[in-house]
Rosetta silent file (secondary structure, phi, psi, omega in degrees, C-alpha in Angstrom):
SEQUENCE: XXXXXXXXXXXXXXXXXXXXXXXXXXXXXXXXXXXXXXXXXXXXXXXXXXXXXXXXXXXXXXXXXXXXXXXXXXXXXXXXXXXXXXXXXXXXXXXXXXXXXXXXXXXXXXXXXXXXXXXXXXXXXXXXXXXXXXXXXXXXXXXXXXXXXXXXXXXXXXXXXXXXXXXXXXXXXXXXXXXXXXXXXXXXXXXXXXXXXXX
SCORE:     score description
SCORE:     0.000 S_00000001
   1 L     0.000  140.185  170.801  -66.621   -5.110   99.950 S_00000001
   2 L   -81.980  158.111 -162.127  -63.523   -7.160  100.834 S_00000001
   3 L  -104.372  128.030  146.342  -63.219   -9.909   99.559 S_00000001
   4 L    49.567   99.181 -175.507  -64.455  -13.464  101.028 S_00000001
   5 L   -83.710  143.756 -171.143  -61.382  -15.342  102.309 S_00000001
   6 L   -52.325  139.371  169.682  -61.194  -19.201  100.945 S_00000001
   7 L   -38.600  164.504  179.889  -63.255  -21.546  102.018 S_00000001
   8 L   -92.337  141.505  179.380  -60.755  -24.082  104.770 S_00000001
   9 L    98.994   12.718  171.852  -59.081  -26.859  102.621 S_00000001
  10 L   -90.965  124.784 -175.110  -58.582  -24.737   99.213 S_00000001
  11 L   -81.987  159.298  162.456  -55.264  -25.311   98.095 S_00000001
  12 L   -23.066  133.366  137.832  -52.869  -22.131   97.411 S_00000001
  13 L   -25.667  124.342  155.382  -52.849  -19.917   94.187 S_00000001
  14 L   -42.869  126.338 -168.558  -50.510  -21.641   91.753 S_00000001
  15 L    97.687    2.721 -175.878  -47.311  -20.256   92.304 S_00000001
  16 L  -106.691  151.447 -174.909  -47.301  -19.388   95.984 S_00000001
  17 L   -63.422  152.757 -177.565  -44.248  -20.590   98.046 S_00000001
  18 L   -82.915  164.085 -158.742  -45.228  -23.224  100.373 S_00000001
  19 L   -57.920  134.573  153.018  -45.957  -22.295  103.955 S_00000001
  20 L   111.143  -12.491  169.036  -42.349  -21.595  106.268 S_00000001
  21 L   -95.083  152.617  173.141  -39.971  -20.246  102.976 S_00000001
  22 L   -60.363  147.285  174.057  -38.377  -17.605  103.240 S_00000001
  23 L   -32.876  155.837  163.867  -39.109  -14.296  100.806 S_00000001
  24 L   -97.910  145.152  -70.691  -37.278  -14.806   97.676 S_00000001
  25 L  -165.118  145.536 -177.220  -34.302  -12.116   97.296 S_00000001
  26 L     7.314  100.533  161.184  -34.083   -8.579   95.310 S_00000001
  27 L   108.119   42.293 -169.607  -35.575   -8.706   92.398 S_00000001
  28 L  -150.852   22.202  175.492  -37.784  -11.427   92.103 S_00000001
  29 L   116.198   -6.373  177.077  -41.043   -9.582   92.735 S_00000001
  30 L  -110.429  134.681  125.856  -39.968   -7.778   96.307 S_00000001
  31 L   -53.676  139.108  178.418  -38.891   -4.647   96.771 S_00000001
  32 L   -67.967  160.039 -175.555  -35.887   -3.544   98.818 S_00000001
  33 L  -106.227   29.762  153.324  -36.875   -1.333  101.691 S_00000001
  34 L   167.406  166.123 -172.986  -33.889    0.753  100.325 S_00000001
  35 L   -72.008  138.626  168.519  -30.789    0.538   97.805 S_00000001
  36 L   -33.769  121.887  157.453  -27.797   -1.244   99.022 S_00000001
  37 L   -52.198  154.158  176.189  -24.693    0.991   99.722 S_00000001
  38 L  -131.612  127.257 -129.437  -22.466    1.379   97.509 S_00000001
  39 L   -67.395  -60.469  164.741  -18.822    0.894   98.873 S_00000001
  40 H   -15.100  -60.484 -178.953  -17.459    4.006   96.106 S_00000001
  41 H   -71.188  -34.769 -166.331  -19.696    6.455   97.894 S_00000001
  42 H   -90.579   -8.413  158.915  -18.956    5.602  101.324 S_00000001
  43 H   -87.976  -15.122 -161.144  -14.747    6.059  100.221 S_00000001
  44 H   -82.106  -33.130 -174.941  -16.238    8.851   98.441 S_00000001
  45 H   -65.398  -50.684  172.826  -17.675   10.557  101.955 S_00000001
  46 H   -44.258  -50.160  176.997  -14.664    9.132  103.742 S_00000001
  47 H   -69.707  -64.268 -179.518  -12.091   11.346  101.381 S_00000001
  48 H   -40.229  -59.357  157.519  -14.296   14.239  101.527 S_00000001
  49 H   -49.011  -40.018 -179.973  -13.895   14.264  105.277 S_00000001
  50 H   -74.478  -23.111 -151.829  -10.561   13.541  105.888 S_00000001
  51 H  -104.760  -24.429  177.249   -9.971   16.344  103.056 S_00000001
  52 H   -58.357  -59.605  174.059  -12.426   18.963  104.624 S_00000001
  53 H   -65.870  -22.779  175.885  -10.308   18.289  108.124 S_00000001
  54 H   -87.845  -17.417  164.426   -6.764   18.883  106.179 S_00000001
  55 H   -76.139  -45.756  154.733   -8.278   22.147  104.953 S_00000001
  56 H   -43.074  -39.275  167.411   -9.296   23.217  108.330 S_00000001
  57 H  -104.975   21.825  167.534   -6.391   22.795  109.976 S_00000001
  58 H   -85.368  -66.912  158.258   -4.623   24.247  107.284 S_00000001
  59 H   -18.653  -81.438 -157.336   -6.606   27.636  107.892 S_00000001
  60 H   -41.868  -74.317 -177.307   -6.135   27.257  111.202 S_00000001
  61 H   -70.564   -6.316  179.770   -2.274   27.227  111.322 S_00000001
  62 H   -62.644  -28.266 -165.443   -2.275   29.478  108.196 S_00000001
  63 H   -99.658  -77.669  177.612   -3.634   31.830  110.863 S_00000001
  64 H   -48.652  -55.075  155.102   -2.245   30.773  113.919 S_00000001
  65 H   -59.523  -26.119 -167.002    1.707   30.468  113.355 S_00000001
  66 H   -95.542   -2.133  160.061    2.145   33.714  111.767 S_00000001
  67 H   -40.913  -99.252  122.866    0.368   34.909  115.301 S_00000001
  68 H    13.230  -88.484 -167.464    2.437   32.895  117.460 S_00000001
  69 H   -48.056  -40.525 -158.487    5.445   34.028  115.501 S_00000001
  70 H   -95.244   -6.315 -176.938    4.804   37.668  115.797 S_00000001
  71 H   -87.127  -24.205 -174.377    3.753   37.386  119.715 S_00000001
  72 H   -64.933  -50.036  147.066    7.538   35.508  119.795 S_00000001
  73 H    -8.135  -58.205 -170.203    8.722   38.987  118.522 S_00000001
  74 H  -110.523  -13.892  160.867    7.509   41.080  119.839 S_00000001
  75 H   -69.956  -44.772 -159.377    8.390   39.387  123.583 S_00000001
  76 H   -71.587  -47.032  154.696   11.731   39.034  122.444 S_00000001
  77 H   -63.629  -24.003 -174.257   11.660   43.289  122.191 S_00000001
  78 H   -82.795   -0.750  177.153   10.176   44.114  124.849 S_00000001
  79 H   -69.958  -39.388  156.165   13.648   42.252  126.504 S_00000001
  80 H   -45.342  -92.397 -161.696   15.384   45.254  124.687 S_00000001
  81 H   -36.904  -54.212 -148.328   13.056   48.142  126.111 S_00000001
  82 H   -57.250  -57.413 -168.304   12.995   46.105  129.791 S_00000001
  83 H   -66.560  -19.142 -176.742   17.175   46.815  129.442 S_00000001
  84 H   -96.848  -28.878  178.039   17.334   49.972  128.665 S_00000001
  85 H   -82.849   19.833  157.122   14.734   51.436  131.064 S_00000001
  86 H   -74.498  -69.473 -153.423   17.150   49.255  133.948 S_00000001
  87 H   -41.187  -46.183  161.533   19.871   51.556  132.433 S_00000001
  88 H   -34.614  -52.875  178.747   17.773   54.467  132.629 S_00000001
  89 H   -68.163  -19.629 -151.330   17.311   54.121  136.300 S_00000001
  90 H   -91.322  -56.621 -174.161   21.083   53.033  136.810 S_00000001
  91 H  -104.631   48.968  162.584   21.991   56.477  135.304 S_00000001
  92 H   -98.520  -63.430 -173.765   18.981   58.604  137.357 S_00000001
  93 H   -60.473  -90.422 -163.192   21.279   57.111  140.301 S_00000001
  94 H   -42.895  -43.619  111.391   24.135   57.969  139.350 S_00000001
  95 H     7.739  -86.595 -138.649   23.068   61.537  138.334 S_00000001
  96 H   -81.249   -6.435  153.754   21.621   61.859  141.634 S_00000001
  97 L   -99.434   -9.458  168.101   25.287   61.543  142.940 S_00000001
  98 L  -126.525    7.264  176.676   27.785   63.160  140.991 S_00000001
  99 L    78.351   15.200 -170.075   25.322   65.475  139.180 S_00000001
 100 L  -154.190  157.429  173.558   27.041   64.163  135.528 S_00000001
 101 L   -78.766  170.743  151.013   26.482   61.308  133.401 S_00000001
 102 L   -74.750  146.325 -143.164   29.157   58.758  133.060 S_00000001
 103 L  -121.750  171.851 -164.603   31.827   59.576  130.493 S_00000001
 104 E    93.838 -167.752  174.725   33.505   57.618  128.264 S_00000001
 105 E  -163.848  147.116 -159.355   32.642   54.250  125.775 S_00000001
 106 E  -133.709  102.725  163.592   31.888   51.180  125.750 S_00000001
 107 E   -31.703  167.571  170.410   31.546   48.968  122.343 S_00000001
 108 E   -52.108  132.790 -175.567   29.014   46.672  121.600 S_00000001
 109 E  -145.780  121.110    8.814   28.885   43.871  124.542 S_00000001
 110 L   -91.973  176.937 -174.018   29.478   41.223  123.705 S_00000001
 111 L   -53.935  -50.307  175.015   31.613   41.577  120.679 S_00000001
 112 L   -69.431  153.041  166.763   30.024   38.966  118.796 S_00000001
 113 L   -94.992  108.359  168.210   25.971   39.032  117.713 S_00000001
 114 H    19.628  -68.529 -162.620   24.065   36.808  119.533 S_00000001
 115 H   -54.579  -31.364 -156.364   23.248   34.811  116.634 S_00000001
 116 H   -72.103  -17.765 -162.585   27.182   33.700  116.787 S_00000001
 117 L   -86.321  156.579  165.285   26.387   31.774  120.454 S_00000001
 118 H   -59.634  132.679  161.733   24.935   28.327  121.064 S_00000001
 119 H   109.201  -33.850  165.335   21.655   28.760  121.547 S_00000001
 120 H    63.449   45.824  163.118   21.673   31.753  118.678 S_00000001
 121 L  -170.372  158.383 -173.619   21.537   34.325  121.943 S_00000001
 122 E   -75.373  134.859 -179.367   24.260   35.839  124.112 S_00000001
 123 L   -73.748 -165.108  168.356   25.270   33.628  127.190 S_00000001
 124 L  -103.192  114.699  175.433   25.788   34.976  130.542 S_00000001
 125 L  -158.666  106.700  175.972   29.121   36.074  131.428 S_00000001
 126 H   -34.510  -48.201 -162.551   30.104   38.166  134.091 S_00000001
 127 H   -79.426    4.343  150.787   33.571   39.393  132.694 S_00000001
 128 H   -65.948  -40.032  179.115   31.692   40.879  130.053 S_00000001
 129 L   -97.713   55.014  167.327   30.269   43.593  132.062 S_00000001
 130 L   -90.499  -17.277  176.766   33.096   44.500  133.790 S_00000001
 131 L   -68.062  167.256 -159.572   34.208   47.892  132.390 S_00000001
 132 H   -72.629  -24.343 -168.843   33.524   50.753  134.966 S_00000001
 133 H   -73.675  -55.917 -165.066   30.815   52.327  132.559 S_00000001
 134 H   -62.223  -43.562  178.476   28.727   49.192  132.999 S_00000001
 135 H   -61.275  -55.924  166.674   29.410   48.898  136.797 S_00000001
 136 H   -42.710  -32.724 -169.762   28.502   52.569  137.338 S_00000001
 137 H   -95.564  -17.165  173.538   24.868   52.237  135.619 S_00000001
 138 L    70.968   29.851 -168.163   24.887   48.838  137.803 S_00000001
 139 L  -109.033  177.844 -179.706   23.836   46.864  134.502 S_00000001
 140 L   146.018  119.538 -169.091   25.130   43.323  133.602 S_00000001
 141 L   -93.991  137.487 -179.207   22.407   41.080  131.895 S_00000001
 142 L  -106.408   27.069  176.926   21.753   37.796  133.757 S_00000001
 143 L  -123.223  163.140  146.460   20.170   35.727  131.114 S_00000001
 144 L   -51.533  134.681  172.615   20.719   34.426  127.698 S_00000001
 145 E  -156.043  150.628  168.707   19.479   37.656  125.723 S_00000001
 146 L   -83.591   19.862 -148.462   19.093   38.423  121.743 S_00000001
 147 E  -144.224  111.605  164.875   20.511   41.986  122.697 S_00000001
 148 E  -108.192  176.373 -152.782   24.021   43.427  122.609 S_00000001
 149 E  -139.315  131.157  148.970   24.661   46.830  124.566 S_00000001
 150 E  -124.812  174.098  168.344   26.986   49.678  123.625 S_00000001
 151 E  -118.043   92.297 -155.434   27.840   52.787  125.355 S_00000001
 152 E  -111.710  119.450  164.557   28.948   56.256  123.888 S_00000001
 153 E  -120.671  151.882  174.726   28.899   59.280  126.898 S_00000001
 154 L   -62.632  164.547 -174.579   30.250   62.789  126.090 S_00000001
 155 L  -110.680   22.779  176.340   33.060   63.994  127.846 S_00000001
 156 L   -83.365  -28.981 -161.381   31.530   66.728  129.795 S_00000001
 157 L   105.818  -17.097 -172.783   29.040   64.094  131.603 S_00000001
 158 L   -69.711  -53.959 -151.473   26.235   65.982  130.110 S_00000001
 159 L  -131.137  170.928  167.356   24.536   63.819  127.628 S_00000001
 160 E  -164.390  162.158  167.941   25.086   60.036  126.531 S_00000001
 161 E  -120.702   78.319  173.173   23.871   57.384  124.381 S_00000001
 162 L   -70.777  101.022 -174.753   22.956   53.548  124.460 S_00000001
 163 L   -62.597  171.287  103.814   22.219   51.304  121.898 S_00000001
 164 E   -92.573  117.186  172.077   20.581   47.772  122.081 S_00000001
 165 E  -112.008  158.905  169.373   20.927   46.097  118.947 S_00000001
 166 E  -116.798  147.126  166.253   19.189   42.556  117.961 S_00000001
 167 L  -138.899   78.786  152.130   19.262   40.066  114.924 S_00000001
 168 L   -34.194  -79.983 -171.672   15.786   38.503  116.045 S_00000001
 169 L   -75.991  -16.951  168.022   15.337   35.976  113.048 S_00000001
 170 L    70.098   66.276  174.290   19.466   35.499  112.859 S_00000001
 171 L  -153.365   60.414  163.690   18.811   36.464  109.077 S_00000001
 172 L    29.373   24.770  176.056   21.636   39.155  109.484 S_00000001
 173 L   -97.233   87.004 -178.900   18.749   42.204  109.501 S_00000001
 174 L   -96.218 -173.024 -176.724   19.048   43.884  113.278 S_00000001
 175 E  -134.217  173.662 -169.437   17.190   46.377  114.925 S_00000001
 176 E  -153.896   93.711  163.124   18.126   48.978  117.186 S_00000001
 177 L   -99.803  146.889 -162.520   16.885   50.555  120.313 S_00000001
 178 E  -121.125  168.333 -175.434   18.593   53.890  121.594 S_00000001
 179 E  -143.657  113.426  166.313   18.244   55.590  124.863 S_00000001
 180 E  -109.552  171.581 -179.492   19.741   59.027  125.055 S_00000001
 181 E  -160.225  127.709 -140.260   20.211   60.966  128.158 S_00000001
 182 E  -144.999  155.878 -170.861   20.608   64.644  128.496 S_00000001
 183 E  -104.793   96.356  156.872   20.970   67.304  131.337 S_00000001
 184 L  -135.335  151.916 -140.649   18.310   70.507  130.999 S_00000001
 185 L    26.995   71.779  163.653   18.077   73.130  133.586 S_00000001
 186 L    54.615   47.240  166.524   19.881   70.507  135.702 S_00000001
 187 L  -153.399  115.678  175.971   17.806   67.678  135.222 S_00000001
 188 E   -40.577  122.989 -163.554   17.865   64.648  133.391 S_00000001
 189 E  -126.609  132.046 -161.322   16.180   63.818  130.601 S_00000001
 190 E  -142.530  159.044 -168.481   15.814   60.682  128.826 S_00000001
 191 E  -161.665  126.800  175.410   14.347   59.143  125.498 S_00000001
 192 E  -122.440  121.060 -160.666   13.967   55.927  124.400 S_00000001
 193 E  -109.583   97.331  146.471   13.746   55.554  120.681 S_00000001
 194 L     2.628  148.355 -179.721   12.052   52.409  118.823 S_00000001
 195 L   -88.224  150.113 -179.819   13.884   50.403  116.266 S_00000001
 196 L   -89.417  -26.113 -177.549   12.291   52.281  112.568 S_00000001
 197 L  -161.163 -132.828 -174.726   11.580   48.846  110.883 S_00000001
 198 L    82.407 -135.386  -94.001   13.941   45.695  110.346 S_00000001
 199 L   -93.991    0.000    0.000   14.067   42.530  111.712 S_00000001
């Protein structure tokens, strides 16, 4: 049975707060209805987070840049390949009008490596491609390019050679793509040869 509530007019247990105070605070016979924070843990959570996110985006670009870098690369070559299969077609034309390759040679153009130019790539300047070898193949690059151009042809007209060389990273390692071009049973034949490693 519960028990019997006091008769009306029975004063209070000794010891009970008078009607209208408040509880009396932590520790004084109340429980908390949980422990205080404590400020240490909540820098301690704080650190953890911020240091979780600097690891993350440390992955991340750990990953991501050396990506990035190698798609920058590998764009930057296919600007090589793009020039030499122009060249290709320039001497397919030409071929298809005197029957012979163009003869003669042409050094590396421009003189200088890229790297040497504002800009660490060769500007655009007509009066580079002005010898007659370049004008016959109907080349002259109209952009800033990482790519000088030589020219070696035999002196029958039968066969020739182009280089493109690059110093991608300007860290004095180039690469080299060659395009030869050859006459058999009176038809042209062409090869374009990959740089073997470098830059």
């Amino acid at each position: 049975m519960q028990p019997m509530p006091p008769p009306p007019g029975t004063p209070p247990p000794s010891g009970t707060p008078p009607p209208g105070t408040p509880p009396p605070p932590y520790g004084y016979g109340y429980g908390a209805p949980f422990p205080p924070p404590r400020k240490s843990q909540t820098w301690l959570w704080i650190l953890l987070g911020v240091g979780g996110g600097v690891v993350v985006v440390g992955i991340l670009a750990a990953v991501a840049i050396p990506s990035f870098l190698g798609y920058m690369k590998k764009a930057k070559r296919m600007e090589g390949e793009r020039d030499l299969r122009a060249l290709e077609l320039g001497a397919r034309q030409y071929f298809a009008e005197r029957d012979s390759f163009p003869t003669g040679a042409v050094p590396l153009t421009p003189t200088q490596p890229c790297c040497a130019f504002s800009g660490r790539k060769c500007p655009v300047d007509g009066a580079l491609w002005g010898d007659p070898v370049w004008s016959d193949l109907g080349f002259a690059v109209s952009r800033p390019t990482d790519f000088q151009y030589s020219y070696l042809g035999s002196s029958d007209g039968k066969s020739f050679t182009v280089v493109a060389r690059a110093d991608l990273d300007c860290d004095t390692i180039a690469i080299e793509y060659t395009l030869t071009g050859t006459i058999v049973d009176g038809s042209p034949t062409f090869t374009v040869v990959p740089p073997a490693g470098g830059d």
